[in-house]
PDB file as gemmi writes it, atoms N, CA and C in Angstrom:
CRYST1    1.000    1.000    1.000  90.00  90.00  90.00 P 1                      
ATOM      1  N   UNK A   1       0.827  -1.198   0.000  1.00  0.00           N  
ATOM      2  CA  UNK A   1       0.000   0.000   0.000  1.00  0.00           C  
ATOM      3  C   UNK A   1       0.870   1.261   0.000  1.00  0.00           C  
ATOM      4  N   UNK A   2       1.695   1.324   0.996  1.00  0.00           N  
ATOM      5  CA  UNK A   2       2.930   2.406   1.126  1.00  0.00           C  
ATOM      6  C   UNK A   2       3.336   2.614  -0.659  1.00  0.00           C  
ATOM      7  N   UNK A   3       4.310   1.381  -1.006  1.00  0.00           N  
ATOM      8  CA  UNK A   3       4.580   2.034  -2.383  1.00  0.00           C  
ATOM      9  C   UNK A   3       3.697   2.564  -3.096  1.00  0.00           C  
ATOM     10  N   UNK A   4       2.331   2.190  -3.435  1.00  0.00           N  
ATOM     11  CA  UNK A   4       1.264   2.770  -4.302  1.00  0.00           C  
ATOM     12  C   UNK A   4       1.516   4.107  -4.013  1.00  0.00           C  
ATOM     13  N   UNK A   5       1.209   4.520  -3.153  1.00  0.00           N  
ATOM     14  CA  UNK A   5       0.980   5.933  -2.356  1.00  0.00           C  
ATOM     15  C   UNK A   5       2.564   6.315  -3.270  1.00  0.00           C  
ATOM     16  N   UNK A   6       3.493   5.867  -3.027  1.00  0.00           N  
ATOM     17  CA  UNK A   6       4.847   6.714  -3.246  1.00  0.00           C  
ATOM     18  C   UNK A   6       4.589   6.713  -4.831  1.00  0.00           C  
ATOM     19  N   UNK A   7       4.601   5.778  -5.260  1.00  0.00           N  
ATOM     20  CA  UNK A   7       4.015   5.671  -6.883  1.00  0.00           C  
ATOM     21  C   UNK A   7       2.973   6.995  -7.391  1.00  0.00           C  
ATOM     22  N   UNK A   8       1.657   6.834  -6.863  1.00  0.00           N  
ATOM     23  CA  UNK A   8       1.407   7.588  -7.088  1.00  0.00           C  
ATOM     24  C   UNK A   8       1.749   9.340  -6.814  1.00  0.00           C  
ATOM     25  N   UNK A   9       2.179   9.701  -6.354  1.00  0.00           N  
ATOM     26  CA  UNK A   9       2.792  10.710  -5.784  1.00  0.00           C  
ATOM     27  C   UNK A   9       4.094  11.004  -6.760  1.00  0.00           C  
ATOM     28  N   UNK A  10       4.582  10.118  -6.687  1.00  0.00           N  
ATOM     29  CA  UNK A  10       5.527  10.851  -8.332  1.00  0.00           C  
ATOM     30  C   UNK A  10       5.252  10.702  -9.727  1.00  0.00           C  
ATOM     31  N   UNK A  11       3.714  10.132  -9.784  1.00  0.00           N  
ATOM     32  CA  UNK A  11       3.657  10.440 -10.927  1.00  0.00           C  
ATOM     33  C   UNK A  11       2.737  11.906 -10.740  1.00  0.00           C  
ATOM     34  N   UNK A  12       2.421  11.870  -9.861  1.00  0.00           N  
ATOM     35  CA  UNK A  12       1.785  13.182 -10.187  1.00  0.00           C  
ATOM     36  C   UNK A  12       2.331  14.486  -9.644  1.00  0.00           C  
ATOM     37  N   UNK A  13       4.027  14.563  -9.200  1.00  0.00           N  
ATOM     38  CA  UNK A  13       4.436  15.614  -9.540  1.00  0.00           C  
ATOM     39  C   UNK A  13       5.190  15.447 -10.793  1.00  0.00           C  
ATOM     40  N   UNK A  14       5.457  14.862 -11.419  1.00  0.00           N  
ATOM     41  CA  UNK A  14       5.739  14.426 -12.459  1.00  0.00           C  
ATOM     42  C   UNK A  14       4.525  15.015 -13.641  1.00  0.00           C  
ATOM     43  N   UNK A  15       3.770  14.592 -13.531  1.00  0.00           N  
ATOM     44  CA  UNK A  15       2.759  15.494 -14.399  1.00  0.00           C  
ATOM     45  C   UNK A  15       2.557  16.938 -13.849  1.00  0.00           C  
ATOM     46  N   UNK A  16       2.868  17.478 -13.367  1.00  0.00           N  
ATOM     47  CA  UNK A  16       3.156  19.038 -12.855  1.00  0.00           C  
ATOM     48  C   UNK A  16       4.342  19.709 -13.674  1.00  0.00           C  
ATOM     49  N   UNK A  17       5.714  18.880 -13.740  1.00  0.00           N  
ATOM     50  CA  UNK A  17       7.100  19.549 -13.736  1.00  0.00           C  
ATOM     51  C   UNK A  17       7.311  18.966 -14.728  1.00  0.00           C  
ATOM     52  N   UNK A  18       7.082  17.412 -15.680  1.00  0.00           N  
ATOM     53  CA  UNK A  18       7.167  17.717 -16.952  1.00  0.00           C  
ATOM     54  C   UNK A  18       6.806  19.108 -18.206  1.00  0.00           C  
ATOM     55  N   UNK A  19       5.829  18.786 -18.430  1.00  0.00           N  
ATOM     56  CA  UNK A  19       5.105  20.178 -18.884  1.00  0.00           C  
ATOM     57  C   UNK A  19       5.839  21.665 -18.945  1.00  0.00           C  
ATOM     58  N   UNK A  20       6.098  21.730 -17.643  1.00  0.00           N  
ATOM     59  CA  UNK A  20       6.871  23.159 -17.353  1.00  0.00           C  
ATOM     60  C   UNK A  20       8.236  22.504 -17.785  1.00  0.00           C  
ATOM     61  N   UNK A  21       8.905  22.179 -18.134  1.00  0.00           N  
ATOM     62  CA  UNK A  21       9.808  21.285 -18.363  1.00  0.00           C  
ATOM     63  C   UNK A  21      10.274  21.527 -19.915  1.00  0.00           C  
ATOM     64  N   UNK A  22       9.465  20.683 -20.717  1.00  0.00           N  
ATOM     65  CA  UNK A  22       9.547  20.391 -22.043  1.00  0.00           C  
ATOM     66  C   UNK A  22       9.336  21.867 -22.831  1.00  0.00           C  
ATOM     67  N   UNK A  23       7.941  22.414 -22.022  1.00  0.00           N  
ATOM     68  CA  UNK A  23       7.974  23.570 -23.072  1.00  0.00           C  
ATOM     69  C   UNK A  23       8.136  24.990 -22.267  1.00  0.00           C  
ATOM     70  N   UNK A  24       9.190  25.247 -21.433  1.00  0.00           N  
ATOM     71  CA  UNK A  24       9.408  26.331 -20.248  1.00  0.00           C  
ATOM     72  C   UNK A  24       9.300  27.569 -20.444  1.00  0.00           C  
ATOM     73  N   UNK A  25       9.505  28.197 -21.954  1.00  0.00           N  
ATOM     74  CA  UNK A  25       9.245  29.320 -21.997  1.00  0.00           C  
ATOM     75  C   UNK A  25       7.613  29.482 -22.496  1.00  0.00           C  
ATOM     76  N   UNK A  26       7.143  28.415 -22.967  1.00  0.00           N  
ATOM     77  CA  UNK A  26       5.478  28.959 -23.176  1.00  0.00           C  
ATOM     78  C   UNK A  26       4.922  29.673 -22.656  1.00  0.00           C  
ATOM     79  N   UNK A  27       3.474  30.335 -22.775  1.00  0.00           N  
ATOM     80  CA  UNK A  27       2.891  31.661 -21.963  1.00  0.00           C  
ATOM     81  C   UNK A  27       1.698  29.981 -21.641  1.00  0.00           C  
ATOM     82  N   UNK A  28       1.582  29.129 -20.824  1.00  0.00           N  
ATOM     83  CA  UNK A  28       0.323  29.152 -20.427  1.00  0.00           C  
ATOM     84  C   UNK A  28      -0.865  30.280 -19.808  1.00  0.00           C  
ATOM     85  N   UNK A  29      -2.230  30.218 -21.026  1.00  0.00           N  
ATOM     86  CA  UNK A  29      -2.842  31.344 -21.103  1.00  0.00           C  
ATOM     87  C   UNK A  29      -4.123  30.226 -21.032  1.00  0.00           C  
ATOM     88  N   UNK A  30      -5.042  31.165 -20.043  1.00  0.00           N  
ATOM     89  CA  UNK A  30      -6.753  30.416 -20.188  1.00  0.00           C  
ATOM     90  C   UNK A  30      -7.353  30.233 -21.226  1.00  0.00           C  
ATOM     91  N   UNK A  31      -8.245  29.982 -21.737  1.00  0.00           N  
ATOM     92  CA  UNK A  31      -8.865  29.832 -22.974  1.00  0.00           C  
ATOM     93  C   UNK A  31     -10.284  31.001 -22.922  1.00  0.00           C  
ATOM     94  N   UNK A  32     -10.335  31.663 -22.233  1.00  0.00           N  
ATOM     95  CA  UNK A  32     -10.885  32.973 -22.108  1.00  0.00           C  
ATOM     96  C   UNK A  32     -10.017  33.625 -22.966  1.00  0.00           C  
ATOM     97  N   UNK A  33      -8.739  33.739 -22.789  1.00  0.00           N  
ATOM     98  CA  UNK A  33      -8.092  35.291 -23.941  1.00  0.00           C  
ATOM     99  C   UNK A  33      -8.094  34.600 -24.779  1.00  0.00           C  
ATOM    100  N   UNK A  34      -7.904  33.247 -24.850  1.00  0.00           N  
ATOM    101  CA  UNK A  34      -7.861  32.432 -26.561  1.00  0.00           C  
ATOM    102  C   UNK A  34      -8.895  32.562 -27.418  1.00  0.00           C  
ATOM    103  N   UNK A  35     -10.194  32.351 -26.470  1.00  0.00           N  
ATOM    104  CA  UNK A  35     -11.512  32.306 -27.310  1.00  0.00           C  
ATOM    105  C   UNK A  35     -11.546  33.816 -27.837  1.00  0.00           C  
ATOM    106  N   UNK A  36     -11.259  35.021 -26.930  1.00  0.00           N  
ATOM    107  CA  UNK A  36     -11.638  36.490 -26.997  1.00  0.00           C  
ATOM    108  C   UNK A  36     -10.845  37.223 -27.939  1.00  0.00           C  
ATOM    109  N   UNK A  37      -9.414  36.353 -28.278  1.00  0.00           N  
ATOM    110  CA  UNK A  37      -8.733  36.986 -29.654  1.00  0.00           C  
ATOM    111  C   UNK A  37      -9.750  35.818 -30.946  1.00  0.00           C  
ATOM    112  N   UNK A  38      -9.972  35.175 -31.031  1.00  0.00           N  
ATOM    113  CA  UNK A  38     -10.458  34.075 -31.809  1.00  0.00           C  
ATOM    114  C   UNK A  38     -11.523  35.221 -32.713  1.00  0.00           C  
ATOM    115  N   UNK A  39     -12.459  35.448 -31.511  1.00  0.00           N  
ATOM    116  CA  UNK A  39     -14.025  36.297 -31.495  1.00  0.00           C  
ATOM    117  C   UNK A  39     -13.430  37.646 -32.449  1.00  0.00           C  
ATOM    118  N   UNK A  40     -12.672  38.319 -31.717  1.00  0.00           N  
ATOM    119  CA  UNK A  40     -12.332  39.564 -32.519  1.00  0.00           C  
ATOM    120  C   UNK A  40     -11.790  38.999 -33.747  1.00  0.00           C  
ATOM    121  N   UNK A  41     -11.201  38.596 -34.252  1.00  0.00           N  
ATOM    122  CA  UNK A  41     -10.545  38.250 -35.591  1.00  0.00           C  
ATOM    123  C   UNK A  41     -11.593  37.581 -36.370  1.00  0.00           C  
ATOM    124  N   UNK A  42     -12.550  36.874 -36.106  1.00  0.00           N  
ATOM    125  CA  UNK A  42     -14.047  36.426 -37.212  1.00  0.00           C  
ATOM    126  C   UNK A  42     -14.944  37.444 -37.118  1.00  0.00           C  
ATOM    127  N   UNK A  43     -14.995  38.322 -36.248  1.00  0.00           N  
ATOM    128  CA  UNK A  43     -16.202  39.542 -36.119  1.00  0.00           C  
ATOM    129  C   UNK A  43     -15.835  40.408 -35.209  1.00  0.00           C  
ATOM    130  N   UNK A  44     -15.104  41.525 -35.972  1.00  0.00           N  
ATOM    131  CA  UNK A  44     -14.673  42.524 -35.126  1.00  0.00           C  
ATOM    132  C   UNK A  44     -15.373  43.630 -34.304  1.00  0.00           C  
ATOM    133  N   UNK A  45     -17.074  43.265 -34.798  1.00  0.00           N  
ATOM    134  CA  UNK A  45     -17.781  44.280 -34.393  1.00  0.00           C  
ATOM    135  C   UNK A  45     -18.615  43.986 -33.178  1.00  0.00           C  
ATOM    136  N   UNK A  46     -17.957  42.168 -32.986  1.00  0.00           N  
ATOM    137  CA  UNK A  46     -18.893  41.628 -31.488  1.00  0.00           C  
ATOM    138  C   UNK A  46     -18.867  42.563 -30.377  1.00  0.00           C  
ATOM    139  N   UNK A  47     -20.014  42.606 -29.834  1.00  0.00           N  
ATOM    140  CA  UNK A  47     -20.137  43.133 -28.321  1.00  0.00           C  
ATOM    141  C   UNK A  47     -20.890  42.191 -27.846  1.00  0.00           C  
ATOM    142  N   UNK A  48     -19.890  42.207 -26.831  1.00  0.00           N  
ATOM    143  CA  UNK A  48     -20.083  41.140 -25.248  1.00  0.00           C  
ATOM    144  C   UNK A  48     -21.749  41.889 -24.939  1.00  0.00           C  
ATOM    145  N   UNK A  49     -22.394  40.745 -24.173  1.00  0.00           N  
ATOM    146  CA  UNK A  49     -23.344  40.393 -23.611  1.00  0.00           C  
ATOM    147  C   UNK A  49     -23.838  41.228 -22.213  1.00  0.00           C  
ATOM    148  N   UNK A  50     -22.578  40.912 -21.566  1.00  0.00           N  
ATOM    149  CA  UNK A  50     -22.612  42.050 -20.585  1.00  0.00           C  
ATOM    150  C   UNK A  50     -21.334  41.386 -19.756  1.00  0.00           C  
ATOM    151  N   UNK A  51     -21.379  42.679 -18.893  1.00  0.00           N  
ATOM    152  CA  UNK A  51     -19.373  42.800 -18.648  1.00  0.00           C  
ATOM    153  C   UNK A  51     -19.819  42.280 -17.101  1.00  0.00           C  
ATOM    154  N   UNK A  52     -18.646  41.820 -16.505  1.00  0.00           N  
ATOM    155  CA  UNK A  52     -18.427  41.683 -14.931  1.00  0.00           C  
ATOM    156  C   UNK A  52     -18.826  42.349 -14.045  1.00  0.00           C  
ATOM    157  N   UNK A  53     -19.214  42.123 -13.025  1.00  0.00           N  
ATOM    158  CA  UNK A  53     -20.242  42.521 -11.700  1.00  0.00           C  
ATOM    159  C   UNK A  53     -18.634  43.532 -11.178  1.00  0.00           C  
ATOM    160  N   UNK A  54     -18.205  42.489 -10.902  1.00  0.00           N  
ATOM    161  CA  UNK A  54     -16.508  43.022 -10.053  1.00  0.00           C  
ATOM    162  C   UNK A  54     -15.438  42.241 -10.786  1.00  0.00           C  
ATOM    163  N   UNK A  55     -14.066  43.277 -11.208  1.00  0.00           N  
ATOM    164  CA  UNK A  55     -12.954  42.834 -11.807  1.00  0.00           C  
ATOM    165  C   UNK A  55     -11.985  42.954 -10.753  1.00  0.00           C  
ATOM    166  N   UNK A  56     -11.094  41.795 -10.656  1.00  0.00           N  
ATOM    167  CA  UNK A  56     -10.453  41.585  -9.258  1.00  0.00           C  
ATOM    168  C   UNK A  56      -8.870  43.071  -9.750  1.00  0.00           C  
ATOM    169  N   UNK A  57      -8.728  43.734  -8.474  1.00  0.00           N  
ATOM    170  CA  UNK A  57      -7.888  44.524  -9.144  1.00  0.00           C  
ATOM    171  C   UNK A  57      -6.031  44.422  -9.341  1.00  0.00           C  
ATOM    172  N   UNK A  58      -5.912  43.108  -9.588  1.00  0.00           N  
ATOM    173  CA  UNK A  58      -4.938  42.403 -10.057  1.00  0.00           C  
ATOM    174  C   UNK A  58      -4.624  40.768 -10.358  1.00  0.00           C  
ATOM    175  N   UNK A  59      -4.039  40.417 -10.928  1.00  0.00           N  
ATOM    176  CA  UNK A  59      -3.915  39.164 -11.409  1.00  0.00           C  
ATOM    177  C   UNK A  59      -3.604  38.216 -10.767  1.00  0.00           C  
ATOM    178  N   UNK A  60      -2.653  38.472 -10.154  1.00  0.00           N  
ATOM    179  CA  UNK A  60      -3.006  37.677  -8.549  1.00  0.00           C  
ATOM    180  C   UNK A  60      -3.686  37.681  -7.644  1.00  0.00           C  
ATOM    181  N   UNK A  61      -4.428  38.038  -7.870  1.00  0.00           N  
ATOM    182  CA  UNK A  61      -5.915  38.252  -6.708  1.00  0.00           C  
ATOM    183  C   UNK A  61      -6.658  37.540  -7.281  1.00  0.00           C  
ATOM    184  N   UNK A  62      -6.858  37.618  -8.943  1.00  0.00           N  
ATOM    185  CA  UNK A  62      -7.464  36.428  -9.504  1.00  0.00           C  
ATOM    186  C   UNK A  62      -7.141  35.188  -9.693  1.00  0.00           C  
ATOM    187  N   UNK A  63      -5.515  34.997  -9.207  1.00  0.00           N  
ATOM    188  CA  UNK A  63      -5.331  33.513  -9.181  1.00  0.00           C  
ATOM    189  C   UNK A  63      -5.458  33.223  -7.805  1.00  0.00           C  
ATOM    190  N   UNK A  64      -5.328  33.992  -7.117  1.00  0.00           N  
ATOM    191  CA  UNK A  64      -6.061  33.541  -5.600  1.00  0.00           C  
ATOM    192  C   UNK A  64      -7.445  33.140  -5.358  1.00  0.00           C  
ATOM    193  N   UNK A  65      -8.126  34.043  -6.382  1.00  0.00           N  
ATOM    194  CA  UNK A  65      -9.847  33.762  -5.759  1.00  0.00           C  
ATOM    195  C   UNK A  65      -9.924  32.318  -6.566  1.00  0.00           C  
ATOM    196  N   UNK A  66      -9.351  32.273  -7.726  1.00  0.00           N  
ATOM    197  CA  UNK A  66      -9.482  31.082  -8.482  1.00  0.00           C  
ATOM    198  C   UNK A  66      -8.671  29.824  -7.646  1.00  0.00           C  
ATOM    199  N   UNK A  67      -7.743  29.717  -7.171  1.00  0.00           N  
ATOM    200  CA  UNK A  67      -7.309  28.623  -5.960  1.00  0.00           C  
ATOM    201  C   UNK A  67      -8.322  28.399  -4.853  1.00  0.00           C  
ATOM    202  N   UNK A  68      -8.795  29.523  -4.424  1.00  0.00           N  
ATOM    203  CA  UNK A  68      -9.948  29.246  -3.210  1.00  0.00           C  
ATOM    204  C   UNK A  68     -10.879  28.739  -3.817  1.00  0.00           C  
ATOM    205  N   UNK A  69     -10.977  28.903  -5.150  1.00  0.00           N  
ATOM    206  CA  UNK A  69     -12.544  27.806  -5.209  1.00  0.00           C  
ATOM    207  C   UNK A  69     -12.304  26.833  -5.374  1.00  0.00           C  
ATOM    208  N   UNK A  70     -10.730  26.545  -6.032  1.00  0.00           N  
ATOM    209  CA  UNK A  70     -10.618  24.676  -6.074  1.00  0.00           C  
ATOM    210  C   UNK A  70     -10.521  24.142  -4.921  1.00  0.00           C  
ATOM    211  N   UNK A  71      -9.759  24.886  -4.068  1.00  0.00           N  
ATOM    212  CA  UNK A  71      -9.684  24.516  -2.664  1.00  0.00           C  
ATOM    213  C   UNK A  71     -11.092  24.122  -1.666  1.00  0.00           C  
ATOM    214  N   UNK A  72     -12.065  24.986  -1.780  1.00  0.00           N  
ATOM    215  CA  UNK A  72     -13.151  24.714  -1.096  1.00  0.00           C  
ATOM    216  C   UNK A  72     -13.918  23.438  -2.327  1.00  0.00           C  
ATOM    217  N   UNK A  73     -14.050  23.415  -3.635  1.00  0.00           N  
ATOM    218  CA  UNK A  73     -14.556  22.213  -3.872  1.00  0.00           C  
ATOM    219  C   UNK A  73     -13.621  21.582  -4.104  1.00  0.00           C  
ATOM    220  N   UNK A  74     -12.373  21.098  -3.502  1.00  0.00           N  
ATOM    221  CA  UNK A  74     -11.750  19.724  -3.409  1.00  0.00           C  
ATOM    222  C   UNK A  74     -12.347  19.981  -1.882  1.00  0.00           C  
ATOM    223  N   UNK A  75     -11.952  20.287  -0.846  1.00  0.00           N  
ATOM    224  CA  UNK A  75     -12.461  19.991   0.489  1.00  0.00           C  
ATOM    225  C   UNK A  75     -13.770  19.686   0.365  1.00  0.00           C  
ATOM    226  N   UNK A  76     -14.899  20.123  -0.344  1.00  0.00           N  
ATOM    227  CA  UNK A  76     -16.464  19.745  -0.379  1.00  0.00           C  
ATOM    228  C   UNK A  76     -16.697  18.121  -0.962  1.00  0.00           C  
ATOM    229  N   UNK A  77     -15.952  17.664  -1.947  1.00  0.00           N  
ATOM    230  CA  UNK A  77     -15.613  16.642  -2.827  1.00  0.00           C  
ATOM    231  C   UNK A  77     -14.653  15.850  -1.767  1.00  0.00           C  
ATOM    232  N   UNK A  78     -13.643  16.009  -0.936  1.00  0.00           N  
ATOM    233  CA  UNK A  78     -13.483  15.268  -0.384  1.00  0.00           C  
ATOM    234  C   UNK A  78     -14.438  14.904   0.899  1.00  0.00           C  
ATOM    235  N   UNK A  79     -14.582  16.100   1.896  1.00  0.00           N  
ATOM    236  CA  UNK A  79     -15.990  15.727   2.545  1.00  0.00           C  
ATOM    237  C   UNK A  79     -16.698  14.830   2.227  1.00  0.00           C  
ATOM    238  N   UNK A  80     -17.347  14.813   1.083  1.00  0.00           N  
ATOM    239  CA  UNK A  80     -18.239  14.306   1.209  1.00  0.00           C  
ATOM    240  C   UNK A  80     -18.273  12.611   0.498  1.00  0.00           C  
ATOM    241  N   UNK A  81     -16.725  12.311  -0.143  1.00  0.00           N  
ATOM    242  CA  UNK A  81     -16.097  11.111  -0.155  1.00  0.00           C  
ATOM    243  C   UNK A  81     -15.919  10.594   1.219  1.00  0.00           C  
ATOM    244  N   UNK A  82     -15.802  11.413   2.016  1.00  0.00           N  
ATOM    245  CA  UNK A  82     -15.360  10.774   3.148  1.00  0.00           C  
ATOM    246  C   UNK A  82     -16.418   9.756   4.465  1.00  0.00           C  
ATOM    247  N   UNK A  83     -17.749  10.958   4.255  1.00  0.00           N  
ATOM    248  CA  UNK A  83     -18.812  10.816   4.803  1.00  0.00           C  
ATOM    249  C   UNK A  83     -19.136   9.676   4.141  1.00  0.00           C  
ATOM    250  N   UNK A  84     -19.120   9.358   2.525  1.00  0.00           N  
ATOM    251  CA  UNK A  84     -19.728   8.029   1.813  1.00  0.00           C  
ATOM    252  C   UNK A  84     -18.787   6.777   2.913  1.00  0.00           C  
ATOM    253  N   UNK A  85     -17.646   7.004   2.711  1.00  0.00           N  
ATOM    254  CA  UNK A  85     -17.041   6.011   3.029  1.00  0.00           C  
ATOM    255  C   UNK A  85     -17.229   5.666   4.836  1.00  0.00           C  
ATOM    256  N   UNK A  86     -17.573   6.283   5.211  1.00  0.00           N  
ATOM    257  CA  UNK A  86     -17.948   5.985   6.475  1.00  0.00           C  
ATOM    258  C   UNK A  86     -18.803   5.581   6.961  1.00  0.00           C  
ATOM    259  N   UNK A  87     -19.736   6.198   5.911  1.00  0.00           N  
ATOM    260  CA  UNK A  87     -21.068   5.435   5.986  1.00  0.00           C  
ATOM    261  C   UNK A  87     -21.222   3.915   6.163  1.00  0.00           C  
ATOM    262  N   UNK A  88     -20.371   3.704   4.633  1.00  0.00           N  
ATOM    263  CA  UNK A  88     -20.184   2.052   4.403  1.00  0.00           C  
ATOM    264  C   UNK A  88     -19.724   1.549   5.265  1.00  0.00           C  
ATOM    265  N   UNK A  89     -18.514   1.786   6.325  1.00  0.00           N  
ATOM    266  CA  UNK A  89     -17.886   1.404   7.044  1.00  0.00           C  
ATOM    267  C   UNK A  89     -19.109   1.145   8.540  1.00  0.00           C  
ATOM    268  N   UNK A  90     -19.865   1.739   8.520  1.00  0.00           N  
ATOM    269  CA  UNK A  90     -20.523   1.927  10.018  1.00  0.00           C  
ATOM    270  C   UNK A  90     -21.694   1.059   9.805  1.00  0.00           C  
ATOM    271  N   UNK A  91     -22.119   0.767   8.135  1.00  0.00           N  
ATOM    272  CA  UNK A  91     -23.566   0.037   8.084  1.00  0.00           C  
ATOM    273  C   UNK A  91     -23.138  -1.281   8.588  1.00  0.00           C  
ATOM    274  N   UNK A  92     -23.749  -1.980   9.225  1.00  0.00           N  
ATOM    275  CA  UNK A  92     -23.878  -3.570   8.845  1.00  0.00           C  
ATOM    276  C   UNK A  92     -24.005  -4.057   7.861  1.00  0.00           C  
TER     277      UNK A  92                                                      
END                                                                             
């Protein structure tokens, strides 16, 4: 069981630090600015739908708010893996 755990665990920093690795100077970019240059270049005259409630006022603030939400739904997703499994464990 121990090795699995170690196994798994390097492969998955391994899938982290390859990537950054092979292609290091790339710009990884969201597919929000990808789609939004895409849009302007087939129809330059699009207008958006409607704009943002609140724009975070820097880019790291938006990769922060964007970590806190994976963070609270991996903790919600694990929660509630956990509760399943306990369940099973406690039924007869």
């Amino acid at each position: 069981m121990r090795t699995k755990n170690i196994i798994l665990i390097i492969i998955v920093i391994m899938l982290a630090v390859i990537p950054l690795w092979v292609k290091g100077d790339a710009e990884f970019s969201g597919a929000d600015g990808q789609a939004e240059v895409v849009i302007t270049q087939t129809q330059p005259d699009y207008e958006p739908w409607f704009s943002s409630l609140w724009e975070p006022p820097s880019g790291e603030i938006e990769s922060l708010l964007f970590a806190l939400q994976a963070a609270i739904g991996a903790g919600f997703i694990g929660y509630f893996l956990g509760c399943l499994k306990a369940r099973k464990e406690t039924t007869p």
